[in-house]
RONU-896847 format. One line per 8 residues: their letters; for each residue x, y, z of C-alpha. Coordinates in Angstrom, 1 decimal. Example, Ala and Ser with C-alpha at 12.3 -4.5 7.8 and 13.67 -1.06 7.14 Angstrom:
% RONU-896847
AS> 12.3 -4.5 7.8; 13.7 -1.1 7.1
***
This chain:
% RONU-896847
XXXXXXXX> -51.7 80.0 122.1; -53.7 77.2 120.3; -55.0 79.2 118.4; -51.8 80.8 117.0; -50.5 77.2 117.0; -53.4 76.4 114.4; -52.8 79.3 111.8; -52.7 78.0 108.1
XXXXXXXX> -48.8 79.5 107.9; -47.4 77.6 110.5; -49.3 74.1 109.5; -47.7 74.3 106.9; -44.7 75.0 107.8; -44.7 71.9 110.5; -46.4 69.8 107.7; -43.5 70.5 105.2
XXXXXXXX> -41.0 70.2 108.2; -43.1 66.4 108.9; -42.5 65.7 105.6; -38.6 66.7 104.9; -38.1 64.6 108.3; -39.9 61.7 106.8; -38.2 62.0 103.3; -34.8 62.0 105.1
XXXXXXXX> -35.5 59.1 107.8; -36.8 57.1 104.7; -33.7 57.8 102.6; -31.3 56.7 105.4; -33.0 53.7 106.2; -32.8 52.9 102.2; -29.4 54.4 101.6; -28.4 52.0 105.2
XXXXXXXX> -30.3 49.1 103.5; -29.2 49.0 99.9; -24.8 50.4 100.9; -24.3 50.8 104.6; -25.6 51.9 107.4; -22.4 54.6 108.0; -22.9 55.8 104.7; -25.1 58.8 105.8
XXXXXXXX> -23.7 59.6 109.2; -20.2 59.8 107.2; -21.6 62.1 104.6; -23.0 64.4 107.1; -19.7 64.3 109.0; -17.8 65.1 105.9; -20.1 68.4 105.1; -19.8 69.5 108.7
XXXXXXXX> -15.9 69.0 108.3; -15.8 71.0 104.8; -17.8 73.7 106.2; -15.9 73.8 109.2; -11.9 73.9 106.9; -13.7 76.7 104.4; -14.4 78.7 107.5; -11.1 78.2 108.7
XXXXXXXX> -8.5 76.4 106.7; -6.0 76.5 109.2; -8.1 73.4 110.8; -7.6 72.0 107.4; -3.8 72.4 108.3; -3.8 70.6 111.6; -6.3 67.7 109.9; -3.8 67.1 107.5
XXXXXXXX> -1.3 66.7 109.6; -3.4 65.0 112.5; -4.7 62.4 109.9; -1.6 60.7 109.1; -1.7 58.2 111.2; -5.4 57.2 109.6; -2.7 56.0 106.4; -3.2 52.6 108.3
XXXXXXXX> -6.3 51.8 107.5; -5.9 52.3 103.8; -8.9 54.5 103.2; -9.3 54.6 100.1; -12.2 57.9 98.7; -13.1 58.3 95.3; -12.1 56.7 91.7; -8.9 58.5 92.1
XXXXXXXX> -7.9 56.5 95.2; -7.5 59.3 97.1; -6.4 58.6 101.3; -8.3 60.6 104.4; -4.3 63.2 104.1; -4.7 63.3 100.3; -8.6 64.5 100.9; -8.1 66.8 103.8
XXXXXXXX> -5.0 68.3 101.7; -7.1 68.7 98.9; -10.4 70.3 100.9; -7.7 72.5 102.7; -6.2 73.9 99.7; -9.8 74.4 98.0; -10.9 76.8 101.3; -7.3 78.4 100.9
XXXXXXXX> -8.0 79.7 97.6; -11.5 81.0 98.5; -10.2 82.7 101.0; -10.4 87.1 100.9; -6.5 88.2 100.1; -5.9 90.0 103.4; -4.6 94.2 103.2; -1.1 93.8 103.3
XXXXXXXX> -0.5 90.3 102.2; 3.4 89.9 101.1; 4.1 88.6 97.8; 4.9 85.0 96.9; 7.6 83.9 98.8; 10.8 82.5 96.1; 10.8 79.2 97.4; 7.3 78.5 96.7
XXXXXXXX> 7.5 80.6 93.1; 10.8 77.7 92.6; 8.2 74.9 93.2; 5.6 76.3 90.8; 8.0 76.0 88.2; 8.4 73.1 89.3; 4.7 71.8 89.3; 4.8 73.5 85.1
XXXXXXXX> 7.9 71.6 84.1; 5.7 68.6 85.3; 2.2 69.8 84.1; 4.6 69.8 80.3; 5.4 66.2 80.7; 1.8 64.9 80.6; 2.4 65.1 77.0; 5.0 62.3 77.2
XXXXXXXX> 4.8 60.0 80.4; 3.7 56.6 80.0; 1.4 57.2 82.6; -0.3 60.1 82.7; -3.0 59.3 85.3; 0.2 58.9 88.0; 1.7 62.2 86.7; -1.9 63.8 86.8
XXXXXXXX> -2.6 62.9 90.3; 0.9 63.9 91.5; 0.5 67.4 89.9; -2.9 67.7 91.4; -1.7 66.5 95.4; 1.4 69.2 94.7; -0.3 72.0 93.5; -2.5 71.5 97.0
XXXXXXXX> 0.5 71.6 99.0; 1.9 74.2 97.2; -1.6 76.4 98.4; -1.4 75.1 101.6; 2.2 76.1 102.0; 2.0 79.2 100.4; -1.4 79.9 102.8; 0.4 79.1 106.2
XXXXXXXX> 3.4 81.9 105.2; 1.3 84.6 104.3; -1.7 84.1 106.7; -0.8 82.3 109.7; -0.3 83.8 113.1; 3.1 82.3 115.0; 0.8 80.7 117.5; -1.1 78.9 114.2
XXXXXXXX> 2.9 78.0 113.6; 3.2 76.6 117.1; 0.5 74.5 116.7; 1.4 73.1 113.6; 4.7 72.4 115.5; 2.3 70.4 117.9; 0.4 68.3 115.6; 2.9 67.3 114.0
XXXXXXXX> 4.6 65.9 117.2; 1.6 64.3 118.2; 1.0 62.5 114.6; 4.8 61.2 115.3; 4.3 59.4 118.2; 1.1 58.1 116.8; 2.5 56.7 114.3; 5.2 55.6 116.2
XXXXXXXX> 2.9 53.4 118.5; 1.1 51.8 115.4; 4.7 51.3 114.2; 5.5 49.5 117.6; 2.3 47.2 118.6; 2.0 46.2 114.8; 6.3 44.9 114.6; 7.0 41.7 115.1
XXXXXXXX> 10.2 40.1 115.7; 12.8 41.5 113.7; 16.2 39.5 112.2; 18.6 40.5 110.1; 20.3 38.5 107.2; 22.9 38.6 104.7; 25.2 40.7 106.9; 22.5 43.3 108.0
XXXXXXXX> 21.5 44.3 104.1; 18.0 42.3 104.7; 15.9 43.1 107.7; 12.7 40.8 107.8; 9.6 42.7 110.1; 10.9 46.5 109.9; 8.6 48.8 110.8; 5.8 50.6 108.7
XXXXXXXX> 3.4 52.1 110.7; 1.0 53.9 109.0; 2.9 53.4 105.8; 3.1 51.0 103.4; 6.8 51.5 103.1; 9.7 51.6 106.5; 11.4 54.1 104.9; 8.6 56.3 104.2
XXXXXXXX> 7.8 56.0 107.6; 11.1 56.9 108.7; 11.0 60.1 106.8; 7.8 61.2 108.2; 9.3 60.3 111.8; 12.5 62.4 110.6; 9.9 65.2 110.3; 8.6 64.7 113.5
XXXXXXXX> 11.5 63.7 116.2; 12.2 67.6 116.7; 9.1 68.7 116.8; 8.4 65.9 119.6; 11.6 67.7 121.0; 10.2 71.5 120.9; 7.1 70.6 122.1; 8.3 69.1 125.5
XXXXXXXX> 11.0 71.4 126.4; 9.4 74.9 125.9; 6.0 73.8 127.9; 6.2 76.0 131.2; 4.0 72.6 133.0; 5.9 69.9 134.3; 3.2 67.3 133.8; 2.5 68.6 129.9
XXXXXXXX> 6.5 68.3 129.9; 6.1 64.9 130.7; 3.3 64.2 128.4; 5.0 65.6 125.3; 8.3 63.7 126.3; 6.2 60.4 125.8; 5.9 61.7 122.6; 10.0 61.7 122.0
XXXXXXXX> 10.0 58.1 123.3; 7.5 56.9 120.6; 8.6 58.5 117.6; 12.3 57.5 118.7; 11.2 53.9 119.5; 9.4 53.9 115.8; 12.3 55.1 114.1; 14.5 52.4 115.7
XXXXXXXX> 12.3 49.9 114.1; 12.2 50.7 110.6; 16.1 50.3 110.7; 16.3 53.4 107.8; 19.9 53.4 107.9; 19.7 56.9 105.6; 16.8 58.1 108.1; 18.6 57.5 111.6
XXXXXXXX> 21.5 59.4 110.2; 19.2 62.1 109.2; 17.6 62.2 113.0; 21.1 62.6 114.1; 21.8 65.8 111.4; 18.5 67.1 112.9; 19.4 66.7 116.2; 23.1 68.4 115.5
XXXXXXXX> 21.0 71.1 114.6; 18.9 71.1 117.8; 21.9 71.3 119.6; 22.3 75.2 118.7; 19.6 75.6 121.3; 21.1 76.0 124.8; 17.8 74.5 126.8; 18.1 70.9 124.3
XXXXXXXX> 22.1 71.1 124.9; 20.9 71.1 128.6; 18.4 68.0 128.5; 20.8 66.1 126.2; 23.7 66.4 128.5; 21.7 65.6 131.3; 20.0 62.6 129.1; 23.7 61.2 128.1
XXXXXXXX> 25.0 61.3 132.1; 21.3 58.9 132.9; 21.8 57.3 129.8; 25.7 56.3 130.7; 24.6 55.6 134.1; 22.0 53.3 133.5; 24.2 51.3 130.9; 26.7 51.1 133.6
XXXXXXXX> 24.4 49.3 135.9; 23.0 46.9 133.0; 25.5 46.4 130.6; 23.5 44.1 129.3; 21.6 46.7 127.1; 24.4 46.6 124.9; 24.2 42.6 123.5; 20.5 43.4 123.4
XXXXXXXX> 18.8 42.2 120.0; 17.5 45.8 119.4; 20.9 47.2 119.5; 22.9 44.0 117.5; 20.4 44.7 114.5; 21.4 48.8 114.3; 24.4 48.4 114.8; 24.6 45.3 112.0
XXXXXXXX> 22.6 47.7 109.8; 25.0 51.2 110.1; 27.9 48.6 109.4; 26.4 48.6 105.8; 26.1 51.9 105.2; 29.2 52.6 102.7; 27.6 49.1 101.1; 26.3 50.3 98.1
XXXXXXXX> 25.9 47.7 96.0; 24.6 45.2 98.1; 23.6 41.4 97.5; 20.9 42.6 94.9; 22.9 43.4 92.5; 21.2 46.4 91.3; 21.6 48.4 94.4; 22.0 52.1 94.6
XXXXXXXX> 25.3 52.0 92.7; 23.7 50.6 90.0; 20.8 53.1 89.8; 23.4 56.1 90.1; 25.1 54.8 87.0; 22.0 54.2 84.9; 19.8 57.0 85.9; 22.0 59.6 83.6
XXXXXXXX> 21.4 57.5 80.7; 17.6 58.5 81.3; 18.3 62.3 81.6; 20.3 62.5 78.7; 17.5 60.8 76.7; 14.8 63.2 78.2; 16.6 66.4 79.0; 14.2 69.2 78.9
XXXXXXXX> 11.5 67.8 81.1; 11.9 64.2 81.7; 9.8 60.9 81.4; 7.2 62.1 83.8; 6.5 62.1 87.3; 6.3 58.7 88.9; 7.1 57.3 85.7; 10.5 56.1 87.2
XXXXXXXX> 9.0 52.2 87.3; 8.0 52.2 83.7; 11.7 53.3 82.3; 13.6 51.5 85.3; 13.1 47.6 83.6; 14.0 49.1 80.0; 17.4 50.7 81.3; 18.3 47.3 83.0
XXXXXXXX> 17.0 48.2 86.7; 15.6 46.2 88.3; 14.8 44.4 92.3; 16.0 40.7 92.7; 12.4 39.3 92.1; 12.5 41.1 88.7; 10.4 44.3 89.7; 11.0 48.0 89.0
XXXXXXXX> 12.5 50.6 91.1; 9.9 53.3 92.1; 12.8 55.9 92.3; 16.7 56.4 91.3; 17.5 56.3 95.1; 18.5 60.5 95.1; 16.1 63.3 94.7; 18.5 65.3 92.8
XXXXXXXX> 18.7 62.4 90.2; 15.0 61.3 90.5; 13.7 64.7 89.7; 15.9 65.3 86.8; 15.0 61.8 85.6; 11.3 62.8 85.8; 11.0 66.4 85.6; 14.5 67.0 83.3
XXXXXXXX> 17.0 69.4 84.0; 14.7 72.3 84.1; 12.7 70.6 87.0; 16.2 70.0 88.8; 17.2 73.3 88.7; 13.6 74.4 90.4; 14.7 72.0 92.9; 18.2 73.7 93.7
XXXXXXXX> 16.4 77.1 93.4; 13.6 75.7 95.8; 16.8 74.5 98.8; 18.3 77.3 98.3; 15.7 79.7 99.2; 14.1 77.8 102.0; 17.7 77.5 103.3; 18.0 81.2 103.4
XXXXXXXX> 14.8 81.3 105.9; 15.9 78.5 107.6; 19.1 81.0 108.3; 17.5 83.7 109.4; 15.2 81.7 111.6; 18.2 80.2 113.3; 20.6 83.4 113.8; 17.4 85.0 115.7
XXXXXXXX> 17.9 83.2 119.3; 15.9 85.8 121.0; 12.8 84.8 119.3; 10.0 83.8 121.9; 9.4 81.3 118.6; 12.6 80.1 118.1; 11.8 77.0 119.7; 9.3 75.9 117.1
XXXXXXXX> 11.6 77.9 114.3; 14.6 75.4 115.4; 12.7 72.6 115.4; 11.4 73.2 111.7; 14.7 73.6 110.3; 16.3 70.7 112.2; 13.4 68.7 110.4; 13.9 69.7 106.7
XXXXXXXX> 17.6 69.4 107.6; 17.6 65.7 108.7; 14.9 65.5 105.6; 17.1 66.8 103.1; 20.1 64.2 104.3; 17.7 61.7 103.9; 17.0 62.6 100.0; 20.5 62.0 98.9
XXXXXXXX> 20.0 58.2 99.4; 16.6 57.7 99.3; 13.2 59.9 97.8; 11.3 61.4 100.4; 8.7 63.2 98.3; 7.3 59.6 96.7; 5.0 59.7 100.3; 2.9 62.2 99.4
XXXXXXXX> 1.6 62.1 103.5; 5.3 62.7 103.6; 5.3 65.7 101.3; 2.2 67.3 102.6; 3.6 68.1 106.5; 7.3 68.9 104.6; 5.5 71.7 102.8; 3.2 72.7 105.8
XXXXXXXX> 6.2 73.2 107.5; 8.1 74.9 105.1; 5.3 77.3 105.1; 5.4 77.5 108.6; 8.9 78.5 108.6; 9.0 81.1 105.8; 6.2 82.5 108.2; 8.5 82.6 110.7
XXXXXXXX> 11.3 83.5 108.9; 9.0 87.3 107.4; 7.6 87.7 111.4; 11.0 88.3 112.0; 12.1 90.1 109.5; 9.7 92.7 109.9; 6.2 91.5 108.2; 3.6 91.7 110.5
XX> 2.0 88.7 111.9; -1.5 88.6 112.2
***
């Protein structure tokens, strides 16, 4: 054995090995020394992560989603500024594209060939936006959800879809318990059009944190009442209570009016009819027993805040009816293909929009006039073309009840239903964490939409 131990092959093997350890041990100590000491433990971890979304990008999928509430910490990678979502999107959509085309893979789905044209009318006006680097990046984070999107409907299995449905219920309520230990004491002023404290989670924004929750609220929904267990029942309802509780304090008035569109659309599903009925009776009958519930501050400040919402013009000056008005000018004097993604701010100041401390709008307030502001009329009518055809999936998604998915195909369209009501006053798609779960779940319901149809599901 010692002897075999001692042949010239396997010294130097062991020698070589001696050295690569040494080598490596030195350049951590150095790399720890001279940067920080998490610098090569995070490099390793982000190889073993790569590796482990090219193998199977559907992990990418649930990372991205997952991830959101990370958005708190503001981690910022690379020279492009790009957060923990933004890089787990873009690894995801990387291993996507290296993936074998399965035998049998249906064709690109309409809604997603609507959003390519999309993502060229936007790739034409880098040759006339102000600034480019914004459009750049924002071509660059769509195009990877685009992949991802068009990945999920062609490859995933409707347990993958399930899943997704999961995640994305658990990143809710994640977010919505950053969003409620980080609020302080809210008060409202100037007849509920000012809210000082309102929520923002994960966000830097409380409405883009209402839209994500918006997203979320019936998947939290989906997830509790189809589990079989009555303690993962239970577990999942937390989940309901946080993202509920989180979107409460961001006092959206556009996204609490979009939770109630998606939960209208819930209500086509006889077991949430069921719970809700029986949630209204204990709801009436605890109020009966504390009144009190109904003067509390919680309550005072939604209900100050829906009592503005035909308020358009508020105490600004330049409120939304202002930016309706204006915005038009801006299409007419870039038709084709507009001023440029994100490029709203620079042209908002120059029309005569602007915040009461003098700043720019980031958006017109509408998605229908934000894109054709920066994407022209060609990008708004990939926009139509785009609702129209996911609405056609979300349709034949709903009108098959006897599903075994149905409850995560209900809960999808419910989500880009309350979504889409929150895009006529406001602009969902400036989050791109935002964007990246409503185009994993757009991909997750075309997927459903094709398993019933007839494509097979893997």
């Amino acid at each position: 054995m010692i002897a075999r131990l001692l042949e010239p092959r396997l010294l130097l093997f062991g020698a070589l090995t001696g050295t690569a350890i040494t080598v490596l041990a030195a350049g951590h100590a150095l790399l720890s020394y001279l940067v920080s000491p998490l610098l090569v433990p995070a490099a390793i971890s982000a190889v073993t992560i790569a590796a482990i979304v090219i193998r199977a990008p559907i992990v990418g999928v649930y990372g991205t989603i997952l991830s959101v509430p990370l958005e708190i910490f503001d981690l910022r990678l690379g020279s492009f500024g790009l957060t923990v979502t933004e890089s787990l999107a873009l690894l995801t959509a990387g291993a996507t594209l290296l993936r074998r085309p399965a035998h049998g893979t249906p064709r690109v789905d309409s809604a997603h060939i609507a959003f390519g044209l999309g993502l060229l009318t936007m790739a034409a006006g880098l040759t006339i936006a102000v600034d480019a680097f914004t459009t750049a990046k924002i071509l660059v984070m769509w195009t990877a959800f685009l992949a991802i999107s068009v990945f999920i409907s062609r490859h995933a299995r409707t347990v993958e879809v399930e899943r997704i449905v999961v995640c994305t219920a658990i990143a809710a309520a994640a977010v919505g318990a950053i969003a409620i230990s980080t609020t302080g004491s809210q008060q409202a002023a100037l007849g509920g059009a000012v809210v000082t404290n309102r929520a923002e989670g994960s966000f830097s924004d409380p409405n883009q944190l209402a839209f994500f929750l918006v997203l979320g609220l019936p998947c939290c929904i989906a997830a509790t009442l189809r589990e079989p267990s009555a303690r993962r029942s239970t577990l999942f309802a937390m989940t309901i209570a946080l993202a509920s509780a989180g979107l409460i304090l961001t006092l959206s008035r556009s996204a609490m009016i979009g939770a109630l569109v998606s939960l209208a659309v819930m209500a086509l599903w006889r077991r949430f009819r069921r719970a809700a009925v029986a949630g209204v009776v204990i709801l009436l009958a605890y109020l009966a027993i504390n009144p009190q519930v109904l003067s509390g501050s919680q309550v005072s400040l939604v209900a100050t805040r829906f009592a503005t919402v035909t308020q358009l013009q508020d105490t600004y000056g330049n409120a939304r009816l202002s930016i309706y008005s204006a915005t038009p000018s801006i299409i007419a004097d870039h038709p084709l293909v507009g001023i440029g993604a994100g490029n709203f701010p620079r042209y908002s100041i120059p029309y005569g929009l602007s915040q009461g401390g003098g700043g720019a709008f980031a958006h017109a307030h509408n998605v229908f006039l934000t894109v054709a502001a920066e994407l022209g009329l060609l990008g708004l009518v990939a926009l139509i073309f785009f609702i129209w055809a996911v609405s056609r999936h979300a349709l034949t998604v709903l009108l098959n009840r006897s599903s075994h998915y149905y409850s995560s195909g209900i809960a999808l369209t419910a989500a880009l239903a309350g979504l889409l009501l929150t895009a006529i006053p406001d602009y969902p798609p400036g989050s791109n964490p935002v964007m990246a779960v409503l185009m994993i779940q757009i991909g997750a319901l075309i997927r459903l939409a094709r398993s019933q149809s007839g494509d097979s599901v893997r």
